[in-house]
DRENPA-3360 file (N, C-alpha, C; in nm, 2 decimals, always signed):
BEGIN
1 = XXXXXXXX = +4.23/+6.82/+6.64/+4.13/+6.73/+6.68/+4.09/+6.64/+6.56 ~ +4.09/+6.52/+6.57/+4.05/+6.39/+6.46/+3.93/+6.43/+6.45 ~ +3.84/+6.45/+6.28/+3.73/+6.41/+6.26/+3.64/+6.28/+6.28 ~ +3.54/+6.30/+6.30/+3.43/+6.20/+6.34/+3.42/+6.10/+6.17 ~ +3.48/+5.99/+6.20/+3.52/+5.94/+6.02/+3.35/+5.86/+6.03 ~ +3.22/+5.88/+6.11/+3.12/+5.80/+6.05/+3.04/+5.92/+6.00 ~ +3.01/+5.83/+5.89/+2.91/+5.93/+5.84/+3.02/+5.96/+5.68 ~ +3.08/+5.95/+5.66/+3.18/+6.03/+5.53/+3.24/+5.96/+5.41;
9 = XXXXXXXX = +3.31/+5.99/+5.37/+3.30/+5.91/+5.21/+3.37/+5.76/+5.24 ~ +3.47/+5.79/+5.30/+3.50/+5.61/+5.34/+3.41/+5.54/+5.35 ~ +3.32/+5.56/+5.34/+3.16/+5.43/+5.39/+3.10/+5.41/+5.28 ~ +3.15/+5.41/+5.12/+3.12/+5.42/+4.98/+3.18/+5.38/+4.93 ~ +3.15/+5.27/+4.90/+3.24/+5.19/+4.73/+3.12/+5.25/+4.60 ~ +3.23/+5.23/+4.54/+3.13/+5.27/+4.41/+2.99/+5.27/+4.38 ~ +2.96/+5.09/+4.37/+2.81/+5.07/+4.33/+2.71/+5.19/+4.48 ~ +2.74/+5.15/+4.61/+2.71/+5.25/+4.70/+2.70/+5.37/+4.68;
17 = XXXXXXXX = +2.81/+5.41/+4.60/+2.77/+5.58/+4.61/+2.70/+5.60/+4.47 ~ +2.67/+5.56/+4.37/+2.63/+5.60/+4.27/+2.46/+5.52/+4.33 ~ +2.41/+5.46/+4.37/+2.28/+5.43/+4.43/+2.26/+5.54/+4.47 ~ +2.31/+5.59/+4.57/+2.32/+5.71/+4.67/+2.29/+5.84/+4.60 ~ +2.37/+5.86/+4.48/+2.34/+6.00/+4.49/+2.25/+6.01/+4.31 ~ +2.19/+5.83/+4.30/+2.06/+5.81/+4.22/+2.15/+5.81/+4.08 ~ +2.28/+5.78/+4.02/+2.32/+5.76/+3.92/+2.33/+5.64/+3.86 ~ +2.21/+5.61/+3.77/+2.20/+5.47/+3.73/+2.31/+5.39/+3.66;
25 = XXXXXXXX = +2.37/+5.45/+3.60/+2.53/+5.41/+3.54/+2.59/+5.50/+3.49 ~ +2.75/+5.46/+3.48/+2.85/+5.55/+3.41/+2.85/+5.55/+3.29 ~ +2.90/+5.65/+3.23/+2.95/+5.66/+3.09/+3.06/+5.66/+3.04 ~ +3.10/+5.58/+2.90/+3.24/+5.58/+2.90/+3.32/+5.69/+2.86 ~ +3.42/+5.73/+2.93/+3.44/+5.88/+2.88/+3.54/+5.89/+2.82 ~ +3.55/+5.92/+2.71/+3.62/+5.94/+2.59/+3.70/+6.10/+2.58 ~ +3.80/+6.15/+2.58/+3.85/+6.31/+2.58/+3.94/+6.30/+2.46 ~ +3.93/+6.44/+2.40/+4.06/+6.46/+2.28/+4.17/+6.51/+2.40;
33 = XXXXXXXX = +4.27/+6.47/+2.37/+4.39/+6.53/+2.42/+4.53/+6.48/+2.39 ~ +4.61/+6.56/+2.39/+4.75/+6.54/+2.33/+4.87/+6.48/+2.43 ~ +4.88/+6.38/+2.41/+5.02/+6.31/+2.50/+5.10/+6.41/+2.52 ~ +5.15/+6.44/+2.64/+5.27/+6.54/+2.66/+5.37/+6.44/+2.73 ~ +5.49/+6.45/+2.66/+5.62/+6.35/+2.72/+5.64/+6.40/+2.85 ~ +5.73/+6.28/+2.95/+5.75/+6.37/+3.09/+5.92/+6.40/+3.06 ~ +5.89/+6.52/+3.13/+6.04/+6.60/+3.14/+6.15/+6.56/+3.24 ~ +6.24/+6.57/+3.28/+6.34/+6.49/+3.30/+6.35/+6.45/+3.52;
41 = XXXXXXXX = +6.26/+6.55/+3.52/+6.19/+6.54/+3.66/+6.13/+6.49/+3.71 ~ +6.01/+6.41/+3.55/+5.96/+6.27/+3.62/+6.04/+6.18/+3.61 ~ +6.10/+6.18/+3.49/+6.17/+6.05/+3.44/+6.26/+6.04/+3.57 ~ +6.36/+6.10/+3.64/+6.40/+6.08/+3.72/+6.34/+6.03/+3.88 ~ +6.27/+6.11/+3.91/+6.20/+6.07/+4.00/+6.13/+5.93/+4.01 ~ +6.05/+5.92/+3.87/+5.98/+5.77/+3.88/+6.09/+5.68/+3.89 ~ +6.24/+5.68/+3.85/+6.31/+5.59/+3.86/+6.36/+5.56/+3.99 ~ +6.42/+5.66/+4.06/+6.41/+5.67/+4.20/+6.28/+5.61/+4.30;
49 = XXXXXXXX = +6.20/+5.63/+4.23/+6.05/+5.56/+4.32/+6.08/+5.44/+4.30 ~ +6.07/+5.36/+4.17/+6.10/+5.22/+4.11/+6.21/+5.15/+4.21 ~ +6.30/+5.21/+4.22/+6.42/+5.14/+4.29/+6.37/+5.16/+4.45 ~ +6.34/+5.23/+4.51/+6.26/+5.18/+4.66/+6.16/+5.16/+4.67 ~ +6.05/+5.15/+4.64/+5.92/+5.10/+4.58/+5.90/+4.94/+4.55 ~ +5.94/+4.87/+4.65/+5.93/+4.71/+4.56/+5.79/+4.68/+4.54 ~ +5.68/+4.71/+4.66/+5.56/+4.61/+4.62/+5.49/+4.72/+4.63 ~ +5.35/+4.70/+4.57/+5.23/+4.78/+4.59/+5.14/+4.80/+4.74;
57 = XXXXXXXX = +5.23/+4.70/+4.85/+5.12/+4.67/+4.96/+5.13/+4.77/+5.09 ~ +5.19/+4.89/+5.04/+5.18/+5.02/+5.13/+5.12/+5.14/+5.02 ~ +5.01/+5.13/+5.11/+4.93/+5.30/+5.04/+5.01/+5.40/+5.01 ~ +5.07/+5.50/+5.12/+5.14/+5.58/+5.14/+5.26/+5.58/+5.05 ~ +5.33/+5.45/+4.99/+5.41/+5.46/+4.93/+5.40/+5.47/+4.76 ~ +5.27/+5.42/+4.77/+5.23/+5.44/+4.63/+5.20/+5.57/+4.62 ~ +5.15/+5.67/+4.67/+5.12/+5.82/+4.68/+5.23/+5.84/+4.60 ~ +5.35/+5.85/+4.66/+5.50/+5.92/+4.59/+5.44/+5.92/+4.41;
65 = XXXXXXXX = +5.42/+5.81/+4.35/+5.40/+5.78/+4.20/+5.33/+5.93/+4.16 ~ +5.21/+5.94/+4.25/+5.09/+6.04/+4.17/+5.15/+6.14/+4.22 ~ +5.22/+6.19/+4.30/+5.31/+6.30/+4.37/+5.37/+6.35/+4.21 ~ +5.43/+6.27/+4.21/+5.53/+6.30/+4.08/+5.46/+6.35/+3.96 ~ +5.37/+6.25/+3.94/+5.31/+6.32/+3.81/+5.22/+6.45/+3.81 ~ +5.13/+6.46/+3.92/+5.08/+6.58/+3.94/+5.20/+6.71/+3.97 ~ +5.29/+6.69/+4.00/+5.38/+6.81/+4.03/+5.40/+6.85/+3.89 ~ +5.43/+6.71/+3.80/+5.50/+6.83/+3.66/+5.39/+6.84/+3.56;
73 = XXXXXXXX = +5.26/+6.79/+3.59/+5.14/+6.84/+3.54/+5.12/+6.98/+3.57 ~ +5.10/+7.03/+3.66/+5.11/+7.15/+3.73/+5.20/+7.27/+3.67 ~ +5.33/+7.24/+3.63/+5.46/+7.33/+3.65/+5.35/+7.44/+3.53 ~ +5.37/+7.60/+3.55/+5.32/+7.71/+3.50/+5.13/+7.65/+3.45 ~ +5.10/+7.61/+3.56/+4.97/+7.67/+3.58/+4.95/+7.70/+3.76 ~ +4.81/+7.76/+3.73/+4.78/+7.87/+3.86/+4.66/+7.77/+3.94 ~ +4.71/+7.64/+3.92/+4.67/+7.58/+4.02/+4.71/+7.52/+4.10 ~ +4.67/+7.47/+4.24/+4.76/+7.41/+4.40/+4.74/+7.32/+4.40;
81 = XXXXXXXX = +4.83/+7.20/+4.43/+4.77/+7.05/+4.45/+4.81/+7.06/+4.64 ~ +4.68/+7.03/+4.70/+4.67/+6.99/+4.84/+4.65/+6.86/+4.90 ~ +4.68/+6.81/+4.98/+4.71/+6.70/+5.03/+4.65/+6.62/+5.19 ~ +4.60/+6.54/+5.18/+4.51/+6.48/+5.28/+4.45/+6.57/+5.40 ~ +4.35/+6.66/+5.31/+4.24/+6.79/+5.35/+4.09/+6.67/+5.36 ~ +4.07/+6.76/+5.47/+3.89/+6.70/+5.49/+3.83/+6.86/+5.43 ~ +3.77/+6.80/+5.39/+3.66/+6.86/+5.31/+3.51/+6.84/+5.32 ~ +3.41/+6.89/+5.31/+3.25/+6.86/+5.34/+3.14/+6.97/+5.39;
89 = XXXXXXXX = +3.05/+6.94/+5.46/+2.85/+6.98/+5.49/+2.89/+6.86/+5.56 ~ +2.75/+6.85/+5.59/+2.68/+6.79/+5.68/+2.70/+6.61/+5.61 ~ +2.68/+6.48/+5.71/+2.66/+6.38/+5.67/+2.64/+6.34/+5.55 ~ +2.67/+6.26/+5.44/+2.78/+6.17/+5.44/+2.87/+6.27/+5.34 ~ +2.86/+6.41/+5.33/+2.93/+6.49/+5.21/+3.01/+6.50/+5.26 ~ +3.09/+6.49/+5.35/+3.20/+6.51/+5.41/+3.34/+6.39/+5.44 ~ +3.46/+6.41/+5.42/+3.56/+6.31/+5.47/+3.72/+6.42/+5.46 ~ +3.83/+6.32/+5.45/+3.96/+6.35/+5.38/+3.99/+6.30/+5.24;
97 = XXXXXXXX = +4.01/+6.41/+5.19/+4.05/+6.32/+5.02/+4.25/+6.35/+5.04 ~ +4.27/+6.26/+4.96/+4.44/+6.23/+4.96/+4.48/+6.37/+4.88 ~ +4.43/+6.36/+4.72/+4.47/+6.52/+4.65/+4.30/+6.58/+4.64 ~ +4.33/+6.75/+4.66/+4.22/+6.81/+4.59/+4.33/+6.92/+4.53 ~ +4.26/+7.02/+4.45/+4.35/+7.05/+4.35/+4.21/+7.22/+4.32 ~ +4.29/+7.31/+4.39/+4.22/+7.46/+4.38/+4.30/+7.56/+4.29 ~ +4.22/+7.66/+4.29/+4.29/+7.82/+4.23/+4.41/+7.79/+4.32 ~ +4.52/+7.88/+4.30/+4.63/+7.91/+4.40/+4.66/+8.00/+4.47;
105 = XXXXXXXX = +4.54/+7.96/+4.62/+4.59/+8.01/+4.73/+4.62/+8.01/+4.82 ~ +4.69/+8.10/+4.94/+4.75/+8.03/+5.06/+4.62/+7.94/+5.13 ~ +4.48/+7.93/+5.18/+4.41/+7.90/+5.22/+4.37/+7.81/+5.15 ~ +4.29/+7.70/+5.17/+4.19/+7.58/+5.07/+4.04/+7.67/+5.08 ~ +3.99/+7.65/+4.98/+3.87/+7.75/+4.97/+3.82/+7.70/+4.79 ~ +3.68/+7.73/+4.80/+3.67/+7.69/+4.65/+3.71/+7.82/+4.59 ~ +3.71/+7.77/+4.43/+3.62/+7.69/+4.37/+3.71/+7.54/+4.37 ~ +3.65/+7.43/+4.41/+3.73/+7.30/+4.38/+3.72/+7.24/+4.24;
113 = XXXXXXXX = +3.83/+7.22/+4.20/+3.84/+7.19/+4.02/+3.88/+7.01/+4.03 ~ +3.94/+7.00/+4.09/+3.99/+6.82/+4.07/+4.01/+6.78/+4.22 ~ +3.95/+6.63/+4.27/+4.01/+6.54/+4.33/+4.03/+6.42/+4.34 ~ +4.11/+6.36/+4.38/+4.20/+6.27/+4.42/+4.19/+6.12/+4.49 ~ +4.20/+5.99/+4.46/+4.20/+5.94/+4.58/+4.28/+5.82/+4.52 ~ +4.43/+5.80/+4.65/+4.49/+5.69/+4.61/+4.42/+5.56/+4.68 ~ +4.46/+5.47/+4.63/+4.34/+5.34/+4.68/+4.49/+5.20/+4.66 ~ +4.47/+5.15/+4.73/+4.57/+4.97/+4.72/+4.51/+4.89/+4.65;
121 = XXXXXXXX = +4.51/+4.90/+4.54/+4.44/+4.84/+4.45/+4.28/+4.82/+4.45 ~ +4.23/+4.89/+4.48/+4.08/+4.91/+4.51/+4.05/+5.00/+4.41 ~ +3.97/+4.96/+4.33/+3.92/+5.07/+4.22/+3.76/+5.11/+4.28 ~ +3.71/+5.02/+4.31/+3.55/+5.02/+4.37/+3.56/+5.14/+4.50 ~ +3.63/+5.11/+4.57/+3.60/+5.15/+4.68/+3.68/+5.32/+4.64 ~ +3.78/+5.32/+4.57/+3.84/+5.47/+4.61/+3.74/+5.53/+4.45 ~ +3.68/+5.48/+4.38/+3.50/+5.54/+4.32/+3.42/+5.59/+4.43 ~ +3.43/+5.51/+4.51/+3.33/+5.53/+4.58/+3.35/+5.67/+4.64;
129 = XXXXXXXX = +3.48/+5.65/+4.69/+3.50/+5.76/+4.77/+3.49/+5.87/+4.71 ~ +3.56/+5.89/+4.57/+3.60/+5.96/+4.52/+3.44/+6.04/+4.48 ~ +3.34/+5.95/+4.40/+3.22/+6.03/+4.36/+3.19/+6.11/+4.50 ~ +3.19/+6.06/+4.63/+3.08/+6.14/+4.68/+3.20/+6.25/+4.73 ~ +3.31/+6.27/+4.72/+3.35/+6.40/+4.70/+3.41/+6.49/+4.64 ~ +3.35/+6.40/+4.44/+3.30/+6.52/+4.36/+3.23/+6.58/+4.47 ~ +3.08/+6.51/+4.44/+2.97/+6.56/+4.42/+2.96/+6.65/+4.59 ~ +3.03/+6.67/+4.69/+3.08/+6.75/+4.77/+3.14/+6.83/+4.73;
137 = XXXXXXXX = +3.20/+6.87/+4.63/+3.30/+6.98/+4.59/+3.20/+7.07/+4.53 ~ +3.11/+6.99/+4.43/+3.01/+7.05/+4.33/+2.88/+7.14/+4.44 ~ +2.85/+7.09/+4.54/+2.77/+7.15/+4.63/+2.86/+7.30/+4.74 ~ +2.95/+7.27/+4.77/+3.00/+7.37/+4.84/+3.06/+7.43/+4.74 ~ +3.13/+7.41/+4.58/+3.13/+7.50/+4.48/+3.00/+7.59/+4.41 ~ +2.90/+7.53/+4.45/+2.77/+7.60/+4.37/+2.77/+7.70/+4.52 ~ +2.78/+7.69/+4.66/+2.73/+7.77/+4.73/+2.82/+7.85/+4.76 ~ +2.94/+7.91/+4.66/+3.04/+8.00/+4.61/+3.01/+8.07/+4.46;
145 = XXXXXXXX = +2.89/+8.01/+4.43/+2.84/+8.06/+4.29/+2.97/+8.04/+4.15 ~ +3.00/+7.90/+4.20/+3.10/+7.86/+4.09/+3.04/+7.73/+4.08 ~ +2.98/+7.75/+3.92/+2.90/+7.62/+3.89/+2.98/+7.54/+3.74 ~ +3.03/+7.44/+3.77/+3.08/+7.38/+3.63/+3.13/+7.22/+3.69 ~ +3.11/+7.13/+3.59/+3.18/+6.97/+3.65/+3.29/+7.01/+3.67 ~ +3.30/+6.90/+3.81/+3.43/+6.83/+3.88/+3.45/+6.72/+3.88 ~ +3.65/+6.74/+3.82/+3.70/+6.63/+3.81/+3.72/+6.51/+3.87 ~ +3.79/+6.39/+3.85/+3.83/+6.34/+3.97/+3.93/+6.23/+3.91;
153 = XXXXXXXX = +3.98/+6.17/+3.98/+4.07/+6.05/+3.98/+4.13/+5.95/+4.05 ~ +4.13/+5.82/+4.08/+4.18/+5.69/+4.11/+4.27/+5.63/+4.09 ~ +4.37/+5.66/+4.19/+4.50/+5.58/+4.14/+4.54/+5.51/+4.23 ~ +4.63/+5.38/+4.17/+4.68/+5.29/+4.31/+4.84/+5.34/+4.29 ~ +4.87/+5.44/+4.23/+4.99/+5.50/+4.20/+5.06/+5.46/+4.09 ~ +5.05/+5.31/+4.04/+5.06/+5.28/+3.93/+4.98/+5.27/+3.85 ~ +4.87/+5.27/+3.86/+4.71/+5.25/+3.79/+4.65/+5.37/+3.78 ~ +4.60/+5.41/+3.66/+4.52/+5.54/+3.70/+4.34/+5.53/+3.61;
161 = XXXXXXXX = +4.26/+5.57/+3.67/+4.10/+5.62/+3.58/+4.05/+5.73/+3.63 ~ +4.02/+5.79/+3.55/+4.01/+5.96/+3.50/+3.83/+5.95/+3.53 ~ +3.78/+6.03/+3.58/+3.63/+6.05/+3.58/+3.61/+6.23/+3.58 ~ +3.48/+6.20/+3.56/+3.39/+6.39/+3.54/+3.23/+6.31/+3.56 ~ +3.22/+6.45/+3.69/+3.07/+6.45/+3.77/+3.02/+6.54/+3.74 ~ +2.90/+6.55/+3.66/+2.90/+6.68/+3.57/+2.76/+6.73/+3.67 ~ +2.69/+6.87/+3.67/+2.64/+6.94/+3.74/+2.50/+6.88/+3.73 ~ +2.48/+6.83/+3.62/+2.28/+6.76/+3.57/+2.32/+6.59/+3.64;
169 = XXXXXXXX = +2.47/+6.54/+3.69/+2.40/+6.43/+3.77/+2.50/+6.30/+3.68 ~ +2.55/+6.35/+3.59/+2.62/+6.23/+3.49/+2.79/+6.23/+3.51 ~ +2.80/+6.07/+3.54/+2.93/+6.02/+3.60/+2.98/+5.97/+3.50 ~ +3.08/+6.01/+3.43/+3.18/+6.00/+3.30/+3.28/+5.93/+3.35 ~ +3.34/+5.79/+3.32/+3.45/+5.71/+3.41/+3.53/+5.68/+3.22 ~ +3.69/+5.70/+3.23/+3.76/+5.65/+3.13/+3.81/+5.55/+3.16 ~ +3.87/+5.43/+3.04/+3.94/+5.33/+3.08/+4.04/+5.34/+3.15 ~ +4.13/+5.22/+3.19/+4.23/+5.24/+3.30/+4.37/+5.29/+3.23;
177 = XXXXXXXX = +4.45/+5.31/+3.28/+4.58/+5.38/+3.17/+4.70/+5.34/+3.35 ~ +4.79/+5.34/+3.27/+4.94/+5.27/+3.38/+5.02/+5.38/+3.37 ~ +5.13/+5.37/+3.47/+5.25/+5.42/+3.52/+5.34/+5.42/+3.36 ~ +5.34/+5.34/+3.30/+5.43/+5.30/+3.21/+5.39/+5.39/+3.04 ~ +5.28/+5.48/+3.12/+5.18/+5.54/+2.98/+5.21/+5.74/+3.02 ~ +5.30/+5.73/+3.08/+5.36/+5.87/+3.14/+5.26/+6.02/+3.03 ~ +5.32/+6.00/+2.91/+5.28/+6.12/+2.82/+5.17/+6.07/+2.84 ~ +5.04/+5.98/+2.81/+4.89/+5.99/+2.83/+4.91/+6.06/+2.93;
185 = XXXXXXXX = +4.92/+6.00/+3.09/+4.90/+6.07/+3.18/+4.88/+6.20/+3.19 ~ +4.98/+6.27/+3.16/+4.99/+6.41/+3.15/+4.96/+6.47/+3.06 ~ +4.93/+6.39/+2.96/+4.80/+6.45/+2.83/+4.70/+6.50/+2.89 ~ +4.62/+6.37/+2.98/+4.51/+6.37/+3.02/+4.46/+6.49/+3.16 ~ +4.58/+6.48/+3.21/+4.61/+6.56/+3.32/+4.62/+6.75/+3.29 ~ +4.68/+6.78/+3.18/+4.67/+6.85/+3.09/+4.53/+6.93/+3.04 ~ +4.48/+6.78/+2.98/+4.31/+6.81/+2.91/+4.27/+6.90/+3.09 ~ +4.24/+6.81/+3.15/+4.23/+6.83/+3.28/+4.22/+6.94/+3.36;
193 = XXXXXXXX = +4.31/+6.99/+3.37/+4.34/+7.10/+3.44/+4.32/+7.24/+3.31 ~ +4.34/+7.24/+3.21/+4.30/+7.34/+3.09/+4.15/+7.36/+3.13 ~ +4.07/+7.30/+3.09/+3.93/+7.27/+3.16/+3.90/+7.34/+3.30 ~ +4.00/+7.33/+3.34/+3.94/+7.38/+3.51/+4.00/+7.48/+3.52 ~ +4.11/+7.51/+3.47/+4.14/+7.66/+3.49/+4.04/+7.79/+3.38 ~ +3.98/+7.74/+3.27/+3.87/+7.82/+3.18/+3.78/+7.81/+3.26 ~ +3.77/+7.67/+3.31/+3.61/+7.69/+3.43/+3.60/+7.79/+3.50 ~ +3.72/+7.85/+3.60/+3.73/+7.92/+3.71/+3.72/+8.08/+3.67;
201 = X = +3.77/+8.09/+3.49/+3.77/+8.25/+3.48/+3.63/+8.26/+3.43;
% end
């Protein structure tokens, strides 16, 4: 049965949701972390995407890009990347996010550590979405007694910005970083997920 989509994070672009949940502005968020090269799984794959991939003007097809990089971000850690899950409470905490990203189990269940939203070149609006389900992940993670910031991220598959919604209310957004910046990526992704898997023990 289709969810009831009024009421949920689709109805939030950025400046909207940070009004909303009373955050007067971002911060620029700066992280130490070490470029990790991609192994020969992305390199392949991204080239394969490149050659059927001509334009940016299908969502879905831009997915494949962050598909890729999240997969070999991942390889030997004990986290799940899930895939266009509705998640939420009650009005407007609730929607479908594209990636969320748990412990690794058969079920989706917190604690939620990272998510996700691919966007067609919309940075405003897939913020938008994206803050209000951190800050959904951060509420139904505190009422699992797992309290620590949640990540998040914005990509048009070639475009990526990195954010942290931290538990006192402060929205951390880094500059933008491209497809063509692979090791950042997976630096960052790296920093990322190190972070959330200490959070969880």
């Amino acid at each position: 049965m289709e969810q009831d989509e009024k009421g949920t994070f689709g109805d939030f672009d950025e400046a909207k949701a940070m009004k909303f949940l009373n955050i007067p502005n971002y911060i620029d968020w700066e992280f130490d972390f070490t470029p990790s090269p991609p192994n020969s799984f992305l390199e392949k794959g991204l080239y394969l995407a490149r050659k059927q991939i001509r334009t940016s003007s299908n969502e879905e097809e831009q997915k494949v890009y962050a598909t890729l990089v999240f997969l070999t971000a991942l390889e030997n850690r004990s986290l799940r990347m899930w895939q266009e899950r509705y998640i939420g409470t009650e009005k407007p905490f609730r929607g479908r996010v594209d990636f969320i990203f748990t412990q690794s189990h058969i079920m989706l269940e917190t604690p939620y550590v990272v998510v996700s939203e691919a966007k067609k070149e919309d940075f405003e609006q897939g913020w938008g979405q994206c803050l209000m389900a951190m800050k959904t992940c951060l509420m139904l993670n505190k009422k699992g007694k797992h309290v620590f910031d949640m990540f998040g991220i914005v990509s048009t598959g070639r475009f990526w910005e990195f954010g942290k919604l931290t538990v006192d209310n402060k929205f951390y957004k880094s500059e933008g970083y491209t497809m063509a910046q692979p090791d950042i990526l997976l630096g960052i992704l790296d920093y990322m997920f190190t972070l959330s898997e200490q959070n969880m023990t």
